[in-house]
DRENVO-687737 format. One record per residue (C-alpha): y, x, z. Coordinates in steps of 0.001 Angstrom, whole numbers, plus 500000, padded with zeros to 6 digits. Layout:
% residues N
((Y,X,Z))
...
This chain:
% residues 456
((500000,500000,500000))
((502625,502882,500585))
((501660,504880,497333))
((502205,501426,495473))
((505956,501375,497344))
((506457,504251,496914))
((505963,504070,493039))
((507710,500801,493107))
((510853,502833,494651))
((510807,505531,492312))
((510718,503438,489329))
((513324,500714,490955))
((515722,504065,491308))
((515068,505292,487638))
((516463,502084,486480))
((519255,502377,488969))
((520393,505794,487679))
((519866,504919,484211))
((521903,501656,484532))
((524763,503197,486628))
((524730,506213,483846))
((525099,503632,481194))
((527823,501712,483294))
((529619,504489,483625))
((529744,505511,480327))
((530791,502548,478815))
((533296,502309,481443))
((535387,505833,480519))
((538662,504805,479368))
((538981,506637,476087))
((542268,506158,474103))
((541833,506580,470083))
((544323,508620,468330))
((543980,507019,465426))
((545388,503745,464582))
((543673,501812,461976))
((544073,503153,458370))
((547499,504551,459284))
((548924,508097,460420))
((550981,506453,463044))
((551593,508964,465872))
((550982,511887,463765))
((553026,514302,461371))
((552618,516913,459503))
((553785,520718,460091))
((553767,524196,458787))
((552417,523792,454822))
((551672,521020,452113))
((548498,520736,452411))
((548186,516624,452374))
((545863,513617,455054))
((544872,510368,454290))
((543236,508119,456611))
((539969,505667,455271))
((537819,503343,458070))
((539600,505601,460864))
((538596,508985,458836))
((541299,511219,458430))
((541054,513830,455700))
((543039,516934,454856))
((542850,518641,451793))
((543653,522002,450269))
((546325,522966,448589))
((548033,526036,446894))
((550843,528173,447661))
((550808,527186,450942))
((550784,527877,454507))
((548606,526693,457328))
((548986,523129,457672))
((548767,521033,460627))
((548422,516815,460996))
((549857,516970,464507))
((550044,514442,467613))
((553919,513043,468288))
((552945,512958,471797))
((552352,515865,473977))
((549874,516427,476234))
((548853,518809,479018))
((545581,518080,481245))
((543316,516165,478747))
((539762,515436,477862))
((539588,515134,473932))
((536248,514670,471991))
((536336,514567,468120))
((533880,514205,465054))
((534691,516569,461797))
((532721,517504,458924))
((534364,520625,456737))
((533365,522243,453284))
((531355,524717,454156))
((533717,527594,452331))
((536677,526583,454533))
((538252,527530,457790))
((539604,525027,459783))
((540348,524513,463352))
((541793,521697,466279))
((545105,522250,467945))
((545243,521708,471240))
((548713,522185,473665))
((550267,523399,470675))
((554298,524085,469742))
((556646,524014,467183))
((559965,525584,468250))
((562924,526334,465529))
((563524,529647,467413))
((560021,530778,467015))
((559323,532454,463444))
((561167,529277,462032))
((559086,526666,463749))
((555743,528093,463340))
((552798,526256,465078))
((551366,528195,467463))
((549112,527228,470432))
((545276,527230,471156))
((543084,526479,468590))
((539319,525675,469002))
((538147,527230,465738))
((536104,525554,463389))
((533861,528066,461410))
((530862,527361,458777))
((531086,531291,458233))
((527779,533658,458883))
((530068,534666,462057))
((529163,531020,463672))
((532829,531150,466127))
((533046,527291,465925))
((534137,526139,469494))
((535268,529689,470127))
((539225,529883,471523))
((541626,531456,469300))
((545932,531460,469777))
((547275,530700,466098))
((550493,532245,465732))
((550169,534656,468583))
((547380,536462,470512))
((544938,535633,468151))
((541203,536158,469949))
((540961,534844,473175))
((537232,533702,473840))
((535144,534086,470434))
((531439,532926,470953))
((529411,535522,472027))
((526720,537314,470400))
((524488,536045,473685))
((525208,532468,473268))
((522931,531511,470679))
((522688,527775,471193))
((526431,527448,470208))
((526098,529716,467238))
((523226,527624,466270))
((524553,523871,467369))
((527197,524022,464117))
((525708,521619,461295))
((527081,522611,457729))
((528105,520279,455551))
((527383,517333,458325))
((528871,515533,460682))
((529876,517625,464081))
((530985,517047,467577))
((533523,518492,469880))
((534408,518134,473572))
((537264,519948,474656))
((538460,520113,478244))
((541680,521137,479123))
((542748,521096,482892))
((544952,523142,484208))
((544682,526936,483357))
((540732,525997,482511))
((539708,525495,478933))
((536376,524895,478174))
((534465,523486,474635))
((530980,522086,473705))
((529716,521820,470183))
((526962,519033,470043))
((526306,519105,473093))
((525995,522518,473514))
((529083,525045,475631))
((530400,527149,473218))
((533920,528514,475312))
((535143,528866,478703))
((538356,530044,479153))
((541316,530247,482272))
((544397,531217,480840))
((547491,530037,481720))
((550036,530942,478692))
((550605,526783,477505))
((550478,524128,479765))
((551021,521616,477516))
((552046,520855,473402))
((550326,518450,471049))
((547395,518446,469384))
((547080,519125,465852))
((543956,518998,463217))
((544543,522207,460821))
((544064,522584,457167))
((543740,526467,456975))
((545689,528027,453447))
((543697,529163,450920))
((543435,532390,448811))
((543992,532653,444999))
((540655,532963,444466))
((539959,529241,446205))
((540322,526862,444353))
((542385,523944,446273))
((540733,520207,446750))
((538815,521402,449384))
((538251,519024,452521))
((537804,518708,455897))
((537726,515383,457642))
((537855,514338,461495))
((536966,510846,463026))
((536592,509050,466602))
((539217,511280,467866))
((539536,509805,471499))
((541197,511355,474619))
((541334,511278,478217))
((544420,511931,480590))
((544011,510081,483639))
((540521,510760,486401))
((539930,513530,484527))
((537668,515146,487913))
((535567,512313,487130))
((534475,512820,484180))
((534907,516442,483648))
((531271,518529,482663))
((530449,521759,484409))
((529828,524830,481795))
((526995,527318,482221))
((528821,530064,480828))
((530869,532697,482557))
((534667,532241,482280))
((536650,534545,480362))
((539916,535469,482172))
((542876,536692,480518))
((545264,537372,483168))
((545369,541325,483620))
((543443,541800,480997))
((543716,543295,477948))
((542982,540334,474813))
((540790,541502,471904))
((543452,541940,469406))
((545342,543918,471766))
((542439,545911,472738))
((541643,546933,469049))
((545624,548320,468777))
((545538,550434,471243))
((547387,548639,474542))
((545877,549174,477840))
((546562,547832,481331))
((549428,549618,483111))
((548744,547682,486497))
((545147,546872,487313))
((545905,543304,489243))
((544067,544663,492523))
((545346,547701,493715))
((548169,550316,493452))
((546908,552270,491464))
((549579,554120,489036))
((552406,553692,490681))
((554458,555137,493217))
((558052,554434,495086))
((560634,555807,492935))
((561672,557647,496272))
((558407,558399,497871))
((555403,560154,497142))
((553233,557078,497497))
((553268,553463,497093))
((555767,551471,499002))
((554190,550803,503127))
((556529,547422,502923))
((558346,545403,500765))
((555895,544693,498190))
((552752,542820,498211))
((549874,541676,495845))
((548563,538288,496210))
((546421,536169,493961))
((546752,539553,491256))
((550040,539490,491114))
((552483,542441,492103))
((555733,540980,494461))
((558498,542045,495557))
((559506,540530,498665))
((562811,538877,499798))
((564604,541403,501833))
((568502,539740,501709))
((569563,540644,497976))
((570048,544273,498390))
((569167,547208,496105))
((566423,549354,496829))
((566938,548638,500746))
((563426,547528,501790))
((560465,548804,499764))
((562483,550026,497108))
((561751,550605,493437))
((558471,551326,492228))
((557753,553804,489241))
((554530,554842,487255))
((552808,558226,487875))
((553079,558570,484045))
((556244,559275,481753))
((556402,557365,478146))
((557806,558100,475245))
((557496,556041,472250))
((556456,552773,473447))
((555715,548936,473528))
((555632,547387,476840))
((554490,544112,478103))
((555577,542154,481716))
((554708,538916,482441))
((558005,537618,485574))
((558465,534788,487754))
((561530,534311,489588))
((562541,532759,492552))
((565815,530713,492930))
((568887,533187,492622))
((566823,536262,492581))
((567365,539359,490823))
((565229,542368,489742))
((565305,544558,486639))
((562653,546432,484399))
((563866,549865,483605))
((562592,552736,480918))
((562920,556121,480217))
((563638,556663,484178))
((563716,560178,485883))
((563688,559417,489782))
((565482,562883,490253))
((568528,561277,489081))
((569855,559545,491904))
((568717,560747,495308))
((570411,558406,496786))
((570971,554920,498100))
((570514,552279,495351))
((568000,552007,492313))
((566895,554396,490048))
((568686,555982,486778))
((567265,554149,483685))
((567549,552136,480915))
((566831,547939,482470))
((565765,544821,480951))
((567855,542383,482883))
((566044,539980,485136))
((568281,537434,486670))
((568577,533939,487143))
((571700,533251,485409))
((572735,529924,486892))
((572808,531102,490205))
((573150,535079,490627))
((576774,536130,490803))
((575911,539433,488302))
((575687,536831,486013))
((579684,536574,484961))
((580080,540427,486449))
((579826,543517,483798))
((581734,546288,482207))
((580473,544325,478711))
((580310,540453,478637))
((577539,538640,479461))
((575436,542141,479866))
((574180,541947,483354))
((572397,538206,482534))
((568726,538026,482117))
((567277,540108,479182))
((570193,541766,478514))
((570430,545895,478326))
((571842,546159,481919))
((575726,546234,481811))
((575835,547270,478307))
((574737,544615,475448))
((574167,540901,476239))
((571232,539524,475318))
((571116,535985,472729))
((572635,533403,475015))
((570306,530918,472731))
((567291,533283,474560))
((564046,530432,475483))
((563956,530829,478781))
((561771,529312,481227))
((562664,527511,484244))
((563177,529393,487888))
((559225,529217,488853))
((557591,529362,485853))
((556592,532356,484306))
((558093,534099,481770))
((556807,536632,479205))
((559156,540016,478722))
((558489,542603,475699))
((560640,545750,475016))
((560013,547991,471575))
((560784,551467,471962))
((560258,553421,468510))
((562132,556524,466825))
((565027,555341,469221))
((565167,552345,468222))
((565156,549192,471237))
((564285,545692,471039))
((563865,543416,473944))
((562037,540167,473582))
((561948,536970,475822))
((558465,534430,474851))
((558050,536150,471945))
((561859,535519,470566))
((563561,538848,469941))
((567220,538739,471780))
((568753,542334,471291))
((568376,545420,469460))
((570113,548660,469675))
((569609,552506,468748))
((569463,555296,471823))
((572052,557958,471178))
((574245,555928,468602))
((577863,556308,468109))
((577908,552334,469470))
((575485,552869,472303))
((577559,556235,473364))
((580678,554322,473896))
((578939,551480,475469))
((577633,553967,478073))
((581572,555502,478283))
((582596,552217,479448))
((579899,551224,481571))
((578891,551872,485464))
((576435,554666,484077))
((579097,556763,482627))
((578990,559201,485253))
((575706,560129,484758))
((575530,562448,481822))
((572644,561866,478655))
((571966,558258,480190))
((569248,556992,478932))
((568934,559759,476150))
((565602,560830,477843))
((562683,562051,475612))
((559846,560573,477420))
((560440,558736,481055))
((558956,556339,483632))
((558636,552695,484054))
((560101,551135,486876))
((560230,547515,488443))
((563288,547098,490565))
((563396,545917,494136))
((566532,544131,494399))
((565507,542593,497723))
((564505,539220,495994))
((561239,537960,495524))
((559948,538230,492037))
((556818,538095,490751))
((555169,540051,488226))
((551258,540485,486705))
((550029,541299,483061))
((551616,544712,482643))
((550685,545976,479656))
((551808,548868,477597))
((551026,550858,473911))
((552029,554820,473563))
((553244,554174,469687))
């Protein structure tokens, strides 16, 4: 009598969970993105390539002499579950935007933004992670994961889950996890179906469709799916792309190593602290150098490009300076060099002080050249993404990718800016062959991580 309970139970609960599972499932509260046999809600960027939409089938198809095309959502979106059918010509590369932008400041509106890569190529990378219009490789599929490489379908129907939420990105291709990546560059953009350009040798006509493109924004720890692969993190680490050229880590995210106090023989006993892998300066009352002081690497560069990844806090103020020699300046205050301006603008006072206008606001070449005023920005607490080009003397400072100011070292023009600014006194400023790095403590709190940097 208890085995025949027993049974009776476990067969009673099998219906149970399959019911519930099938409850459940037809109670997820997808939204479609497409509205009938219309485009409503969408537009097109970047090239010509041209959509149509048949029985809720969208299609793009190839065209010449033309760029990268992209049928792209009119709303934006940031934590989402999105799941999408698409079949593609097997000779084509395609791809799905996901938190994706189009800015007129960036390379004249060029889409750029995560893409989860569709690819009928021997390579099998569909589901893989790529950043069109910037980093390019993030999380390819690897050699070891065999299921996705196997789970594309040419020339048939295919399926896509994509989870973004929060700095996690992760993909399945039929059913199978293809990417897994935490990143935190985007938090949000539309989402865009891509008709890649075509060579000379293609002939254009070529198509790739998508259909029951649904999407979740709301519960989304409900329904999320747990991945069995092993996350790839990007934040101080080197991408693929930029491993390949040459860049390599000039702060390791966990320890010291590398740098010293611009004053000391070690690394700073106070002032500075490292906390979820990233390198802070702490608030010390707005002073320069008082506290902890500047911090320098062991190494001098010449030739260079140099990456920084900054975070301020309300009213702060901190600086990144090149080509310094710490033996200038024995001193009180900061060390001699060359500085990227970082400031918050709206509330610093150095922001409306300077020997040249609008030179000590963020980005700018310290007190000598101003940086764009149209710069892109990001707000007090976000991060921001700095880049300066050193090369044959010739500067550039970037803010998020945008270029804001460009000058040559030992110019007739950058020799009487220096003759009329604060550094005047120090003779050959900023004329050095090779120097150090330095970040500046400026007794506010600022946060920094993803220091990168390229001998050229």
């Amino acid at each position: 009598m208890i085995k025949i309970l027993k049974g009776a139970v476990i067969i009673c609960t099998a219906i149970c969970v399959s019911s519930c599972a099938q409850v459940k499932n037809s109670e997820v509260p997808w939204v479609s993105l497409v509205k009938g046999n219309t485009l409503e809600g969408w537009n097109i960027k970047g090239g010509n390539a041209t959509y149509t939409v048949t029985d809720g089938v969208i299609t793009g198809t190839t065209a010449n002499n033309t760029p990268n095309t992209f049928l792209s959502t009119n709303e934006y979106y940031d934590d989402f579950i999105l799941e999408v059918d698409f079949k593609v010509d097997q000779s084509m590369n395609s791809g799905i935007q996901i938190r994706s932008n189009s800015y007129p400041y960036y390379q004249n509106g060029r889409v750029h933004g995560y893409q989860v890569e569709i690819d009928p190529s021997k390579r099998a990378w569909s589901g893989g992670i790529y950043e069109e219009g910037r980093r390019k490789w993030l999380n390819p599929i690897d050699d070891q994961n065999l299921e996705a490489k196997k789970a594309f379908k040419k020339n048939e129907w295919n399926h896509y889950r994509i989870e973004a939420i929060g700095d996690t990105i992760k993909t399945w291709i039929n059913g199978m996890p293809a990417a897994y990546l935490i990143d935190d560059k985007t938090a949000t953009g539309f989402i865009g179906l891509q008709v890649h350009r075509i060579n000379d040798a293609q002939k254009p006509g070529k198509t790739i469709s998508w259909k029951n493109i649904k999407i979740l924004t709301q519960d989304l720890s409900k329904y999320s799916k747990k991945s069995t692969l092993k996350p790839i993190v990007t934040k101080n680490q080197l991408t693929i792309d930029e491993s390949n050229k040459g860049w390599k880590m000039l702060w390791d995210g966990k320890t010291t190593n590398g740098w010293r106090g611009a004053k000391l023989d070690a690394f700073p006993d106070k002032g500075w602290v490292i906390e979820n892998e990233e390198l802070i300066v702490l608030s010390s009352g707005g002073a320069e150098s008082a506290a902890g002081g500047d911090i320098v690497t062991e190494e001098l560069y010449g030739d260079f490009e140099l990456k920084v990844d900054f975070k301020l806090t309300a009213g702060a103020n901190s600086g990144i300076k090149y080509y310094v020699d710490t033996n200038i300046n024995k001193g009180e205050g900061s060390s001699i060099g060359l500085e990227y301006q970082i400031l918050d603008d709206a509330l610093h006072p150095d922001a409306k002080l300077g020997n040249h206008k609008g030179s000590r606001t963020v980005c700018s070449l310290y007190d000598l050249i101003q940086a764009n005023p149209e710069k892109p920005i990001k707000p007090i607490g976000e991060w921001n993404s700095a880049y300066i080009l050193s090369k044959n003397n010739h500067v550039e400072h970037w803010i998020n990718d945008v270029k804001v100011l460009e000058y040559e070292r030992g110019s007739d023009e950058f020799l009487k800016l220096v003759s009329e600014s604060k550094y005047a006194k120090w003779p050959n400023f900023g004329l050095l062959e090779k120097g150090q790095i330095l970040l500046q403590d400026h007794g506010d709190r600022v946060a920094f991580k993803n220091i990168k940097i390229k001998s050229l």
